[in-house]
C-alpha positions, 0 to 999 in steps of 0.5 A: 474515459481512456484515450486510445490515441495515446501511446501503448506497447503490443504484447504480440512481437512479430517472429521476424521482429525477433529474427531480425535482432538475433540476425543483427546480433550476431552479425554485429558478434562476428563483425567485432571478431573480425575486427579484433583480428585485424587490430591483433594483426597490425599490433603485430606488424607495428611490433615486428617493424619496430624491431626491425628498425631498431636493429636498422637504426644498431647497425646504422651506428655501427657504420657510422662509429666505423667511418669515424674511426676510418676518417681519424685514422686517415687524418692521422696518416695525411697529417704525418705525410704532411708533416714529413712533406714539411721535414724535408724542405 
């Protein structure tokens, strides 16, 4: 004697069973294309902000190699004015 309480498979898919998977797998196709675009969009901004801040960061060294340049030239004009302050007393 064979239990019928135990556990079987139904040969007879229902057709919206089937419907159903296909409806859910290409949604989940589209989903993960959609997402793929996005992740390539944002790669592309993180390339395009790390190049801009690099060049932000070139120029900013630039200024400042500038500005030291400027102050040792001040300092070399204050320390001949002072020096010909000191001649003349």
């Amino acid at each position: 004697m064979s239990d019928r309480r135990s556990w079987h498979i139904d040969k007879g898919i229902p057709i919206a069973v089937i419907l159903s998977v296909v409806v859910l797998a290409v949604s989940i196709s589209r989903d993960q294309s959609k997402q793929d675009e996005r992740i390539s969009l944002v790669e592309t901004s993180v390339q395009m902000l790390q190049k801009s801040r690099l060049n932000d960061q070139e120029r900013a060294e630039k200024r400042f190699d500038e500005f030291k340049t400027d102050l040792r030239a001040i300092n070399a004009k204050l320390d001949r004015l002072i020096e010909s302050q000191y001649e003349r007393q």
